[in-house]
C-alpha positions as CSV (number, residue, x, y, z in Angstrom):
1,X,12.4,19.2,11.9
2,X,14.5,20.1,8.7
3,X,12.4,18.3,6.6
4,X,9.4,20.0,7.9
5,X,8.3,24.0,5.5
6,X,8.3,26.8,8.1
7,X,4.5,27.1,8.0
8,X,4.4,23.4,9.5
9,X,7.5,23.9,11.9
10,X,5.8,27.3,12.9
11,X,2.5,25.4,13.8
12,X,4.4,22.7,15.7
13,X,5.9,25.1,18.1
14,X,2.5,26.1,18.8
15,X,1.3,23.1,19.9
16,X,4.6,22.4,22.2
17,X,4.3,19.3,23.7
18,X,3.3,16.8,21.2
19,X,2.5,14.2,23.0
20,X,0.4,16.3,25.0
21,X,-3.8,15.6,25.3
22,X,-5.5,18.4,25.0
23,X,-9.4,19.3,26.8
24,X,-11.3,19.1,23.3
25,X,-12.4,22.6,23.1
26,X,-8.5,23.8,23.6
27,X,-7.6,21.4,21.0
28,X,-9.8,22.7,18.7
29,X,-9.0,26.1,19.1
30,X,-5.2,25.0,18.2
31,X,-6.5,23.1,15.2
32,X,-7.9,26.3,13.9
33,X,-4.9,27.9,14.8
34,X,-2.3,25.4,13.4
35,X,-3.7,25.3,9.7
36,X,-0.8,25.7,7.4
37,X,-3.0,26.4,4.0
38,X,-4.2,29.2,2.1
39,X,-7.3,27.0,0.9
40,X,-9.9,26.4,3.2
41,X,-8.9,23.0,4.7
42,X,-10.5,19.9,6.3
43,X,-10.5,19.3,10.0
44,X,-9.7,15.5,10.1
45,X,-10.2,13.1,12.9
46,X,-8.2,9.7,13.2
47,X,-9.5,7.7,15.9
48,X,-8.0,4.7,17.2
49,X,-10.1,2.1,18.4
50,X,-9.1,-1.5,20.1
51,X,-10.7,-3.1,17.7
52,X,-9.1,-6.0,15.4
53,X,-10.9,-5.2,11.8
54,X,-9.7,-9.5,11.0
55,X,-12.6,-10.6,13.2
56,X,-15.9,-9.9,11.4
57,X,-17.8,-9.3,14.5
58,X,-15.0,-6.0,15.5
59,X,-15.7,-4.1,12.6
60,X,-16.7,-0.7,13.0
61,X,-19.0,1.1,10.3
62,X,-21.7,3.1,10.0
63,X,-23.0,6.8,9.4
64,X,-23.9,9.9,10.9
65,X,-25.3,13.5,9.6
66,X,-23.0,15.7,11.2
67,X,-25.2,18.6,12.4
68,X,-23.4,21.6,10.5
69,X,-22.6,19.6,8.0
70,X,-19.0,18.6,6.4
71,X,-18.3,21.8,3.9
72,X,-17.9,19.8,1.2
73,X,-19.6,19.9,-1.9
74,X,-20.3,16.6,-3.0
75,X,-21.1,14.9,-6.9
76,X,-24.2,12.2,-6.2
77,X,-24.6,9.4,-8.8
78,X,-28.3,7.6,-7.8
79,X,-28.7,3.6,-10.1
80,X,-32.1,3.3,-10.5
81,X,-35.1,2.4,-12.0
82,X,-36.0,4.8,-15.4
83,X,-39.6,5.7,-13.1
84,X,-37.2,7.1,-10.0
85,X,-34.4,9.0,-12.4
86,X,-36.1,12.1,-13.0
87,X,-37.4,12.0,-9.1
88,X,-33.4,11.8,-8.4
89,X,-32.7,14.4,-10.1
90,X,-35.0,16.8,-8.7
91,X,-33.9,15.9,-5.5
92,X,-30.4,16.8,-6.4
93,X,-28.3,14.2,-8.0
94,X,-25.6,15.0,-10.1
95,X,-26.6,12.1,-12.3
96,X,-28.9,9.0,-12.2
97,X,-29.8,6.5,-14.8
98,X,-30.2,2.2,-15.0
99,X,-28.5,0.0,-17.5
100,X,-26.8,2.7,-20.1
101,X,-25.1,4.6,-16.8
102,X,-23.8,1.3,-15.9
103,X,-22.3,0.9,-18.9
104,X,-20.8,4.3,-19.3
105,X,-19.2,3.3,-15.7
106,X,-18.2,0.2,-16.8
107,X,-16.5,1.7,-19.4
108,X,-14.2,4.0,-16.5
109,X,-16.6,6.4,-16.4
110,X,-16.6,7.7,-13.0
111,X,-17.7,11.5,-12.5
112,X,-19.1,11.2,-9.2
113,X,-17.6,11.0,-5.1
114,X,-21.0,9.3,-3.7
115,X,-23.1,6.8,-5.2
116,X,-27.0,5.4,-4.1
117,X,-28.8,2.6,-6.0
118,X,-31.8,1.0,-5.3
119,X,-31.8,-2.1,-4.2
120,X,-33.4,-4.0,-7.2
121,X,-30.2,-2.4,-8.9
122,X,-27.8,-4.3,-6.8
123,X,-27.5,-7.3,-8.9
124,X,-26.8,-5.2,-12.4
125,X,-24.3,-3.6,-10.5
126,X,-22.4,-6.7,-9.6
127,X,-20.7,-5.7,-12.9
128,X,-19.1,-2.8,-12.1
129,X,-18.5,-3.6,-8.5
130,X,-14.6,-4.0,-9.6
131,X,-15.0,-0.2,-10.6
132,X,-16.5,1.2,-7.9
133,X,-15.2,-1.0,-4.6
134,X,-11.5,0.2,-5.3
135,X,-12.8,3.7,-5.0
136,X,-14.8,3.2,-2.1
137,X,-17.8,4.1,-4.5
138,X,-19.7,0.7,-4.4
139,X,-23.6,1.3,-2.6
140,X,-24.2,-0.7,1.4
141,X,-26.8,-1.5,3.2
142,X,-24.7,-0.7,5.8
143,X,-24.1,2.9,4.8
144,X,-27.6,3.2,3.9
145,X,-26.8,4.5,0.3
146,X,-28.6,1.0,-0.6
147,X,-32.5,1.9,-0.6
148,X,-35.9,2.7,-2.3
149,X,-36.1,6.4,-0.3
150,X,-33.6,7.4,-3.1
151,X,-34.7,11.3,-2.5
152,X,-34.4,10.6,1.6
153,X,-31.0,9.5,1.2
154,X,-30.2,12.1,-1.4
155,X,-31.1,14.8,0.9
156,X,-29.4,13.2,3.8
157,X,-26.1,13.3,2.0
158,X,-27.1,16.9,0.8
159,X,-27.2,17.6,4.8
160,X,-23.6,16.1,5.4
161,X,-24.0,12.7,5.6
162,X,-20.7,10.8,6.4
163,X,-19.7,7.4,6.7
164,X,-17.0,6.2,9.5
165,X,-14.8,2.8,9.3
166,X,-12.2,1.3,11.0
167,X,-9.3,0.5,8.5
168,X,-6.7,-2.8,8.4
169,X,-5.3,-0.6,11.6
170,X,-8.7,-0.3,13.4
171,X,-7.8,3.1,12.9
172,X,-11.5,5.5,12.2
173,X,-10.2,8.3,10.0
174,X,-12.7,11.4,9.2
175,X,-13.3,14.6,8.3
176,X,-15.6,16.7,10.9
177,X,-15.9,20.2,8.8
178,X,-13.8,23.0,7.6
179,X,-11.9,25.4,9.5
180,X,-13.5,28.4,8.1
181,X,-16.8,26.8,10.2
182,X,-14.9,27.9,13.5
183,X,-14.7,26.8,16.9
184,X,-17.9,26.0,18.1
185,X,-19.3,24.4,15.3
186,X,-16.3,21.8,14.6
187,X,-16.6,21.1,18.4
188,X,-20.4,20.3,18.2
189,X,-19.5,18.5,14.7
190,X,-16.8,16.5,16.6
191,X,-18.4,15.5,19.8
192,X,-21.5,14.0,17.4
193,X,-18.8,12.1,15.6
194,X,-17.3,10.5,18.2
195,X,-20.4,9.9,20.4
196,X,-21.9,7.7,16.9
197,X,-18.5,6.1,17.0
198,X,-19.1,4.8,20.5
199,X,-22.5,3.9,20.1
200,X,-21.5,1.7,17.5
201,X,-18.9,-0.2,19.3
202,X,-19.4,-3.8,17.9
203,X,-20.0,-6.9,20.2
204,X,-16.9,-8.1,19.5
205,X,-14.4,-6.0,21.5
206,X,-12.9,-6.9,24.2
207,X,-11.2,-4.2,26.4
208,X,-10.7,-0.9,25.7
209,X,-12.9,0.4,22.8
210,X,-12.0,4.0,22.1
211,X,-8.1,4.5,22.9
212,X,-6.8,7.6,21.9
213,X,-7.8,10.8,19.3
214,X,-5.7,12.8,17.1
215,X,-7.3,16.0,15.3
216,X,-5.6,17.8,12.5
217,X,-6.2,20.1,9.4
218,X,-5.3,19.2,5.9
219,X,-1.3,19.1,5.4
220,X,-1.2,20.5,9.2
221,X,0.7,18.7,12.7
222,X,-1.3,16.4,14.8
223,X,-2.9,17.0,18.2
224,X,-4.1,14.5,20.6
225,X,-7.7,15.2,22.4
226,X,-9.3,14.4,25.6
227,X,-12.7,12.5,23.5
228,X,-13.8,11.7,26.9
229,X,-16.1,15.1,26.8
230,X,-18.2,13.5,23.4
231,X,-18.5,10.3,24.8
């Protein structure tokens, strides 16, 4: 543990046994506890599935509005038709635009964490696709940022909407809130998050689905969780 600040060595001992699964509400409680900031960090969820992300139909990925919300404020780019930019704007996007914006991101210009398009967009932004995939940027279907309710989904991200995939491990890694929301609010944010994980198990898994859960604050120690309670 030499390697490890006092802060982080300090919240280690709290935890004590770390190999030890905590009820979820306990758990929590030591998340809060265990934050090693002065900023106001992210509770953080990594969730490992049994799923094998090679086979196409054991892919996990999919969305949820968490019901307080994840804290964060967010910068919403909308593509869309010149008739729907002004509607996007007013329903809060950061920016929104058709051709020219594509351009401008084309061109590296990426001042934004989310981005919608409608779907007759799609095929102009084929272009840019080797921008905005690297960033994890590029609009889905499956993530419903692809769509003609551009002010439905605005407002759905506005209300913390969050998308959840397995990575190359079959690993789901998310943030659930912010530990200035407190106890009972990163609980009820947690439990929704892991209960829309387990509904969309894919058809593909064999076995155990939902293995094991770690929780932890930004540059703070791990804790494993008894996810039973959500599920």
């Amino acid at each position: 543990m030499k390697h490890y600040g006092k802060k982080y060595r300090a919240a280690l001992e709290k935890i004590g046994d770390t190999k030890k699964v905590f009820p979820l509400l306990e758990g929590v409680a030591l998340l809060l506890e265990t934050s090693t900031t002065t900023f106001d960090a992210s509770a953080e969820l990594h969730l490992k599935t049994g799923c094998n992300p090679k086979h196409a139909d054991q892919i996990v990925r999919s969305t949820i509005v968490l019901p307080h919300g994840t804290g964060k404020t967010v910068r919403i780019a909308v593509f869309c038709e010149e008739p729907q930019v002004e509607k996007a704007k007013a329903a809060g996007a950061d920016l929104a635009g058709g051709e020219e914006f594509i351009e401008e991101v084309a061109k590296g210009t990426v001042d934004f964490d989310i981005a919608i398009a409608t779907p007759g967009m799609m095929k102009l932004l084929a272009k840019v696709a080797k921008v905005l995939g690297p960033k994890g940027l590029m609009p889905s279907p499956k993530s419903g940022t692809v769509t003609d309710n551009v002010t439905g989904a605005i407002s759905d991200l506005k209300k913390g909407k969050i998308e959840f995939r397995t990575d190359k491990q079959g690993i789901i890694h998310s943030s659930f809130g912010k530990v200035s929301f407190g106890t009972t609010k990163l609980v009820e944010n947690l439990k929704a998050l892991v209960k829309a994980v387990s509904d969309a198990k894919p058809t593909g898994v064999k076995g155990t689905y939902l293995q094991s859960a770690t929780v932890a604050t930004t540059m703070g120690p791990g804790i494993k969780i008894n996810f039973s309670e959500a599920v």
